[in-house]
N, C-alpha and C positions, 0 to 999 in steps of 0.2 A: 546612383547606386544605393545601397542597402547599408544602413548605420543601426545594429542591434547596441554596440554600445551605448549609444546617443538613446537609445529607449531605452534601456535598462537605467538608468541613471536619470533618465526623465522620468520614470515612472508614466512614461502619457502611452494609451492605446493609442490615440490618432497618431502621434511618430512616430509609431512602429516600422513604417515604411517611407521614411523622411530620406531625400534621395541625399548623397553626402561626395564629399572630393575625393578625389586621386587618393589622396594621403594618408583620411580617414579611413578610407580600407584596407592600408596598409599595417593598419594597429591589429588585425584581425591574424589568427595563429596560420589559416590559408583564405585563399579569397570566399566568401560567402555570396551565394547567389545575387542574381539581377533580378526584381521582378518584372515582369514584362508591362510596359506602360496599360496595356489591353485592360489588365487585371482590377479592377477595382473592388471594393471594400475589404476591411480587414479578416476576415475569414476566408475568402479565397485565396486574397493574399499570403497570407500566413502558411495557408494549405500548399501553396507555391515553394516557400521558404524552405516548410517540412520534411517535403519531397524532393528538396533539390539540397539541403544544408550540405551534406558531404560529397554532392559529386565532386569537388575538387580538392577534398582530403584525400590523401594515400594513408589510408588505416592502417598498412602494414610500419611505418615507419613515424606515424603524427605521433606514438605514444614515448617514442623517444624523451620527450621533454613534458614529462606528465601535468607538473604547470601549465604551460599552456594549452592542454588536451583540455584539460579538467577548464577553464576559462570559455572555452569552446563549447564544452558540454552544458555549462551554464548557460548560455548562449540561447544554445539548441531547446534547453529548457525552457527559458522564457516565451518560449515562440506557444507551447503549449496550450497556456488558457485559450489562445487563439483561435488556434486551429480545430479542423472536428474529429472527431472524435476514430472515425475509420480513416483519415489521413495520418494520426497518430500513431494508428496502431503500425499501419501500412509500413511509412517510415523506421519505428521502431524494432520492425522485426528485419528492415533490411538491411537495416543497420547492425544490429546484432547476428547476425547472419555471416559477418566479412568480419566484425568484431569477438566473435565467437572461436574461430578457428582458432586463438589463441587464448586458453584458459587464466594467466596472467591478465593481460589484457579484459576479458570481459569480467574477473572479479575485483577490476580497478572501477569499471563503468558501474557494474551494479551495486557498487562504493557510494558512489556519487547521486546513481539513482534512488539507492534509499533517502541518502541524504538532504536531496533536494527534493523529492517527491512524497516523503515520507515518514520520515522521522518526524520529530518534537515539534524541530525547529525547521521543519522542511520550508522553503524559500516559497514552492509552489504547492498546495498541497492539493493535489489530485491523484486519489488512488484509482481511476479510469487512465493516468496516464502511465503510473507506476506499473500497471498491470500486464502490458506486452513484456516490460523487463523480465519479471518473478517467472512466468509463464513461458519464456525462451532460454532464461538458467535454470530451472526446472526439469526441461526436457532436452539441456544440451548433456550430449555424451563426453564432454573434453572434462568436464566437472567429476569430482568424486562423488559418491557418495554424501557421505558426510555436508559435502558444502553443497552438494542440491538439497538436501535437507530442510533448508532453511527457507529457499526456496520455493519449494514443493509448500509446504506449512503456509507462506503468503501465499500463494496464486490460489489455495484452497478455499480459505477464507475471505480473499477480496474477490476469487472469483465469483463466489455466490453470493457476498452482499454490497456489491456495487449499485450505486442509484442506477435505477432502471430495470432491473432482475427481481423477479418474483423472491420476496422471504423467504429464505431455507426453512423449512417445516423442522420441528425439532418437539420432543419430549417433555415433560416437566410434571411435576407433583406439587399438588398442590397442599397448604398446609394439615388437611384431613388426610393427606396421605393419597388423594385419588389423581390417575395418573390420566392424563389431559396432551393432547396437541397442538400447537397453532392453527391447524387446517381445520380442526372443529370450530374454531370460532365462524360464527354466519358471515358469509361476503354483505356487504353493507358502509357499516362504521368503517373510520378512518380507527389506524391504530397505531398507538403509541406504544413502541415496545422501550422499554424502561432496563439495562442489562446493570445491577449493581450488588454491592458487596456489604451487608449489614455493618462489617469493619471498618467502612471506606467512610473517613470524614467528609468529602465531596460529596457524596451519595447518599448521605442522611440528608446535610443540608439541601440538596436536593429535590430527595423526598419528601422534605417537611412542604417545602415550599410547593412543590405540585400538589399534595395534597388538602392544602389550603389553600389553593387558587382558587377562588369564585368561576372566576371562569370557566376552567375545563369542569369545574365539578358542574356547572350549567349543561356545558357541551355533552357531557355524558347521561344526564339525567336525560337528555331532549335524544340519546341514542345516537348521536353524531360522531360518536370515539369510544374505543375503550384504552384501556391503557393495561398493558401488561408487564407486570413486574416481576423481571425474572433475577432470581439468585444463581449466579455461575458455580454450583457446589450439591454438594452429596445433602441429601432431604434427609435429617434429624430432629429429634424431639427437641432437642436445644432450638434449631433455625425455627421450627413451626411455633415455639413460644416466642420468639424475638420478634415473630411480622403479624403476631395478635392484635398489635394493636394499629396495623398498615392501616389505609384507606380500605374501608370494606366498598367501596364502590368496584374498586379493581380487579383484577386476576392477575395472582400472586402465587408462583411458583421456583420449586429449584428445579434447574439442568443442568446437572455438572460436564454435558460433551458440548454446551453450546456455544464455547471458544473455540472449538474445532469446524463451526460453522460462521461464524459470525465474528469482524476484525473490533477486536475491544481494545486497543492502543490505550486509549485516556479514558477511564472512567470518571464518572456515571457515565453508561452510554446509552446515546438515544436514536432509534431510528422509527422512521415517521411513514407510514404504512401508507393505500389506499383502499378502497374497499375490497379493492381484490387480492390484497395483501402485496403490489409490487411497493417495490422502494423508492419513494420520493424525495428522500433525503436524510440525511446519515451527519455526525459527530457534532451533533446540533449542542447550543447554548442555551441554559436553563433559561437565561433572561429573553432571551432571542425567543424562545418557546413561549414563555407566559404575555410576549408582548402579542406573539401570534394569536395565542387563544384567545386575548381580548380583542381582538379585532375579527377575528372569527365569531367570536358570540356577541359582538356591537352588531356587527350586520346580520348574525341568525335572531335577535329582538326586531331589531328594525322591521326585518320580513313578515314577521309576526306580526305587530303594530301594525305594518300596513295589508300584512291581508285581513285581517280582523276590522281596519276601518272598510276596507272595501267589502266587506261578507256583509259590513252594519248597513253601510249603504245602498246595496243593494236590495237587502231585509227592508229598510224605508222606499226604497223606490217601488217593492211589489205591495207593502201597506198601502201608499199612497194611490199606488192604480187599481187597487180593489178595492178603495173606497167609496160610498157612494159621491157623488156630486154636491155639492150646497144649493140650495135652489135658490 
């Protein structure tokens, strides 16, 4: 049998599916699947778990003792990094489907889904798995107004800037006052979009430091990045004298509707483009970043170095055979 407490408490992916006693499944709020011995590694596995975690819940009556719903839900959480990403969703909405039918009930669950998914202090933080939630309290009719509201606003914003999803195209002005959009930039360079606040003490210290990195300022010079710095606020002659003195390598601009596009939870925010401007990655760490950039421009030298010896070598090998002979 299936011990999610036993891995939650191990913190081990290989236990995830560690088979456990009689007894041990008796700590569980109803019994939790079997996976079938068939099944091996931990993603199908998991993907197993997903799709089966509530067959032998009665949703109508589990919320009776919200402790241990909510232990349960945690549960079901964990199983998340696991599994993929259309078994998530798959599960999520069938789940909310039967959990839905009772507007109490699903504004306890997407309680707990912010909470664990989402928030500050989220346990798991994945906003691809938060996003079937927002997205099914959004569009349930038992909810008012008012409380899809909130709703509606997440699934907006995470639904277009999740890794994997083309960048939302968005407006900005830049400090000349001339009005610019992300879609002009050329498909090419990787791009670093930069979303911060001239106010935000995180987001100077920030800025100082990227714009002092050797490295990406290499990365950019050799055209491999750009980096885009955008202010989430209304373009005034006050903001255009305060980013006078930005990096001028950059594009630096304000848009103040680009929180209605883009999830800004914890600023500075960063998200990490590819040439074609889809999303490879999102709420990245300044440190985490400038360790990237030097290891991205350690091997864009190297490449160099080595194709410059082999261009030399080559330039010697056609000297050498057009030479005449020694007699």
């Amino acid at each position: 049998m299936i011990s999610l407490r036993k891995t939650i408490l191990a913190a081990a992916a290989t236990l995830l599916f560690t088979p456990v006693t009689k007894a041990q499944e008796t700590e569980t709020y109803f019994p939790y699947p079997t996976v079938p011995e068939s099944i091996t590694g931990i993603t199908p596995q998991a993907d197993y778990m997903m799709a089966h975690f509530w067959d032998r819940c009665n949703l109508k009556q589990a919320f009776s003792s919200m402790k241990k719903m909510r232990t349960a839900f945690d549960d079901y959480v964990s199983l998340m990094p696991y599994a993929s990403a259309d078994t998530i969703r798959t599960s999520v909405n069938k789940l909310l489907t039967e959990v839905g039918k009772n507007p109490k009930h699903l504004l306890a669950m997407m309680e707990w889904a912010e909470s664990d998914l989402y928030s500050d202090s989220a346990r798991v933080v994945c906003d691809e798995c938060y996003l079937p939630f927002v997205e099914a309290a959004a569009r349930s009719k038992k909810l008012s107004k008012a409380e899809r509201a909130r709703y509606e606003y997440q699934a907006k914003v995470l639904g277009g800037s999740v890794v994997g999803r083309i960048a939302p195209d968005f407006e900005y002005t830049t400090p000349d006052g001339q009005t610019r959009r992300l879609s002009e930039i050329p498909d090419g360079p990787y791009i670093l979009l930069f979303i911060n606040d001239p106010g935000c003490e995180e987001c100077a210290m920030a800025r100082v430091r990227l714009s002092g990195c050797v490295d990406l300022n290499d990365l950019i010079d050799d055209g491999k990045i750009v980096v885009v710095n955008i202010y989430p606020g209304e373009y005034d002659s006050a903001w255009a004298a305060e980013v006078a003195d930005y990096n001028p390598k950059w594009i630096v601009g304000a848009s103040p509707a680009i929180d209605e596009l883009y999830d800004m939870r914890n600023p500075p925010v960063f998200y990490y483009l590819n040439g074609s401007k889809q999303i490879l990655s999102k709420s990245l760490q300044i440190d985490n970043l400038l360790q990237a950039f030097y290891v991205v421009n350690q091997r864009a030298k190297e490449a160099k170095a080595n194709a410059a010896n082999a261009k030399e070598a080559a330039t010697e090998g056609t000297e050498s055979e057009s030479s005449p002979s020694a007699e």
